[in-house]
N, C-alpha and C positions, 0 to 999 in steps of 0.2 A: 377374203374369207378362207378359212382353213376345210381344206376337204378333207377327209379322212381316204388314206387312198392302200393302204396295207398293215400289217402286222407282221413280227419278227419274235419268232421264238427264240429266250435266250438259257442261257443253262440256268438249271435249280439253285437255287443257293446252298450252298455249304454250312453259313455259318449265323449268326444272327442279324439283321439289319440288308441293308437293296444296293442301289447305283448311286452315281453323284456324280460330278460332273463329269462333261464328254466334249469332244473337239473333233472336229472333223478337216481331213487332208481332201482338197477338193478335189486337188492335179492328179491324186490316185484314185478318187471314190472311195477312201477308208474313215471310218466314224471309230472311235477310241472313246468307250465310257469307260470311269472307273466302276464295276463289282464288286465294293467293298467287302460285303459279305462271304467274295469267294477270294479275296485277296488278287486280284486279279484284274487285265483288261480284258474287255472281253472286243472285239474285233469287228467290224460289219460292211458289208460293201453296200455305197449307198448308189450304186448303178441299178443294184439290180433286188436291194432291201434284205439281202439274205448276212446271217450271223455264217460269219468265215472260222474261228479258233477267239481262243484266249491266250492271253498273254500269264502266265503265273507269278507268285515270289514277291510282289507286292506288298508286305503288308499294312492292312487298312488301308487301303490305297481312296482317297477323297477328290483327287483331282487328275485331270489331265491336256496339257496344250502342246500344240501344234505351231510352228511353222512353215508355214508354206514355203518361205527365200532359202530358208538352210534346211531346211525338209527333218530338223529335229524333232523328237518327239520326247514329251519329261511330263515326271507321273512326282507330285506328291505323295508320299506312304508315310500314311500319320501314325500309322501304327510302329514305325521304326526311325521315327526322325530323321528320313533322307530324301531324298529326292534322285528320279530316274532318269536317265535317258539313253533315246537309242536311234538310229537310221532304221524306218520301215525295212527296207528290204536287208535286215539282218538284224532282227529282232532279238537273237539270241548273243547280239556281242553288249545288250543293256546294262550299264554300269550304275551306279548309285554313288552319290554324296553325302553324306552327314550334315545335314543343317540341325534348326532350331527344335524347340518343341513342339512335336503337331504340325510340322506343315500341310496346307488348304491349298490358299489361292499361288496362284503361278503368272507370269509376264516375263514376255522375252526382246529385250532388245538384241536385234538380230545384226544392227552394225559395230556394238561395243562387244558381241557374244559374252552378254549377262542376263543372266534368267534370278529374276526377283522369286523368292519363296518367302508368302504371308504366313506365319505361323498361327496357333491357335494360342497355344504354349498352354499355362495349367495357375491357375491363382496362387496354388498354393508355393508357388518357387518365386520369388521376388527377382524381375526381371526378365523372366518369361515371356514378356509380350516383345515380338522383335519380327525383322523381316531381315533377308537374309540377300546379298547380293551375292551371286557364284558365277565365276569366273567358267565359263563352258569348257571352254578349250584348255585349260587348267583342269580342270575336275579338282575347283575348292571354291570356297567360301572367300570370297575376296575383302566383304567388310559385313558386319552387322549392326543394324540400326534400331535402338527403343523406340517402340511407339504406345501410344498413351493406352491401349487396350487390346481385346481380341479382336484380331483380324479377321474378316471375310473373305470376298474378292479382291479380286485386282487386275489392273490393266498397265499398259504400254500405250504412249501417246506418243509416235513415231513425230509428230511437229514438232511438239514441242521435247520430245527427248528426254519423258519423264516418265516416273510410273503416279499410278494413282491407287491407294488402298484404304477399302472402306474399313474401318473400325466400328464394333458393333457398341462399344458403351467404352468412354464417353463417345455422342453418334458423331460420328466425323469422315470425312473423306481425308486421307496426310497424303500430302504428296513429296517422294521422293527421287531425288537429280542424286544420279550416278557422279557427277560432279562437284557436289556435297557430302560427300558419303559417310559423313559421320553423324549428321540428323536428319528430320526434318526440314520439308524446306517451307512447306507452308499448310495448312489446316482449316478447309475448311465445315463449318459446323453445319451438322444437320439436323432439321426440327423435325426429330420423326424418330424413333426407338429403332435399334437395331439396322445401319445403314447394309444388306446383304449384298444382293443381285448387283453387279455393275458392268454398263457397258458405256461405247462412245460412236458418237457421230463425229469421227474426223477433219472432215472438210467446213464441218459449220458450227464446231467447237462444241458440242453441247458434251453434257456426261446426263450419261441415265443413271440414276441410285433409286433400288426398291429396298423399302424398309421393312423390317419386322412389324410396325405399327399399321401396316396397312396400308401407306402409302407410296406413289413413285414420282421422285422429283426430275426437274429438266435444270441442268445446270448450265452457267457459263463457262466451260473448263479453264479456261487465263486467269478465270476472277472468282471463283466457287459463288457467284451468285445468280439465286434461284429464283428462274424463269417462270416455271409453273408447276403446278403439283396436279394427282388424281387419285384418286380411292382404286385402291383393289379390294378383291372379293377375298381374300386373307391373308395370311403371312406369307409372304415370297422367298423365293431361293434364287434358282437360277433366270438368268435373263438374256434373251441375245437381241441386236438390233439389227434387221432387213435394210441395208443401203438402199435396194433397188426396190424395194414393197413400199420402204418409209414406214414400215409397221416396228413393233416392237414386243417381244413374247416373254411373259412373265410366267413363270411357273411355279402357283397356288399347292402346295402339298393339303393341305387341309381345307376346302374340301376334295381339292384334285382335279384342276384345272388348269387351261392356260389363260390366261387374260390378253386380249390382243389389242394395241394401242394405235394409232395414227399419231405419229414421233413429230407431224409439225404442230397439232391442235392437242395434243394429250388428251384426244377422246377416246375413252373403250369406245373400240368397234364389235368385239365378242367377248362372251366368253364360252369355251372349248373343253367339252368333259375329258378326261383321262381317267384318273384312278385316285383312290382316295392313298395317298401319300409321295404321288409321282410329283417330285419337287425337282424333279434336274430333265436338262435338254439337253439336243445335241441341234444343228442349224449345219447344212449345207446350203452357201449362199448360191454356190454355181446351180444347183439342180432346185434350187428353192423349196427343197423340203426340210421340214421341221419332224424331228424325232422324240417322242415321250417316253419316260423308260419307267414302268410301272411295277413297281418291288412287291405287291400281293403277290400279281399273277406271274413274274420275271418274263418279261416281252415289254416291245417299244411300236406303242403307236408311230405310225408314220404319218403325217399330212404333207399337203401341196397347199401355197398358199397363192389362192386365186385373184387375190384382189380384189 
């Protein structure tokens, strides 16, 4: 069960619209959401729940990943078609790349150093829908690959050495091998509007996909085929999965909730007020706190998830 155990004042917004997605550096205690609104990340130390600084020069900044092996850090800025990144402890040497249109979701394989950029891209440009493979340690664009629609999330499947990104219409998960890198490698379909939210259980292959429809499916990730499904309590965004809970947190912007899952039974086990439009998380798995970041009031609930 999620306790509610703090609150975290964060700056005002600047400009129209809240947060979006956020990633947290365990090994330091640093939580990274993006502040669209302020162009900006905004900073947090999750030892001790307090807001540290912002990061500026973003802009529309929609996303943000971490990893932990190469301690990089890369911000999609939808607003300027590139992608960020930088070393925590020298935050002001952050360089930028030129990707696609609208980059979102982000995935980084950390032994080829390629960081996938989902785009949103824009209907009206024929060819716009693409993801972008970049080369890190280059600072370029190694290859770009069509996919059938807008992109949402995306992940890195360290097993199998691929990425996975949900496509919002037609609904689909595509999966794409750096070893392929001129399409698609495989597609699987999802019965459910709008595939968003996506995460993965590693070790027992599954892939979580929460749909704009309402629902969240349990996949086989080898085989795209679907284990079981559950209702949510409405359209979902962001999603993280608890190794060690076995829980799964779906974050409900309307009415402004989190939905909380048991990942071997896909029973809601709760569901968790927030804020009527807080649609993005942040998840520290080491401290097992779960952060809500609420764009009325701009603060992030905090919880601990009890079990």
């Amino acid at each position: 069960m999620l306790k509610h155990i703090g609150t975290i004042d964060l700056p005002e917004h600047q400009n129209a619209g809240g947060f979006d997605h956020a990633a947290v550096h365990t090994g330091l205690g640093r939580l990274y959401v993006a502040h669209t609104a302020n162009d900006a990340l905004d900073v947090l130390d999750t030892e001790t729940d307090t807001y540290l600084h912002s990061i500026p020069g973003l802009t529309g900044v929609a996303g943000v990943l971490v990893s932990e092996t190469t301690g990089w850090v890369f911000t999609s800025n939808r607003g300027e078609n590139s992608v960020g990144m930088f070393m925590p402890k020298s935050e002001s040497t952050l360089e930028k790349v030129t990707v696609g249109i609208r980059p979102n979701g982000l995935a980084f394989d950390d032994q080829r150093g390629l960081l996938l950029s989902a785009h949103v891209g824009d209907p009206a440009i024929p060819g716009s829908f693409t993801v972008a493979l970049v080369d890190v340690a280059g600072r370029r664009v190694q290859t770009s690959i069509p996919v059938p629609g807008r992109t949402r999330w995306t992940i890195f499947d360290p097993t199998a050495k691929v990425f996975y990104v949900n496509i919002a219409n037609p609904p689909q998960i595509v999966v794409i091998d750096p070893q392929m890198p001129d399409r698609v490698r495989r597609v699987y379909n999802i019965p459910a509007e709008g595939p968003h939210g996506l995460d993965m259980n590693v070790t027992e292959r599954r892939l979580f996909c929460a749909c704009d429809g309402g629902i969240v499916f349990l996949l086989n990730a080898d085989t795209g085929e679907i284990l079981s499904q559950a209702a949510l309590s409405g359209k979902p965004d962001v999603i993280f999965y608890n190794s060690t809970r076995q829980h799964l947190y779906v974050a409900i912007g309307d009415p402004g909730v989190i939905d909380v899952f048991d990942t071997q039974t896909l029973q809601r086990l709760e569901t968790v007020p927030a804020e009527k439009g807080a649609h993005t998380l942040g998840f520290d798995p080491l401290r097992n706190k779960i952060y809500a970041f609420l764009p009325n009031t701009h603060r992030a609930f905090v919880f601990n998830d009890l079990a």
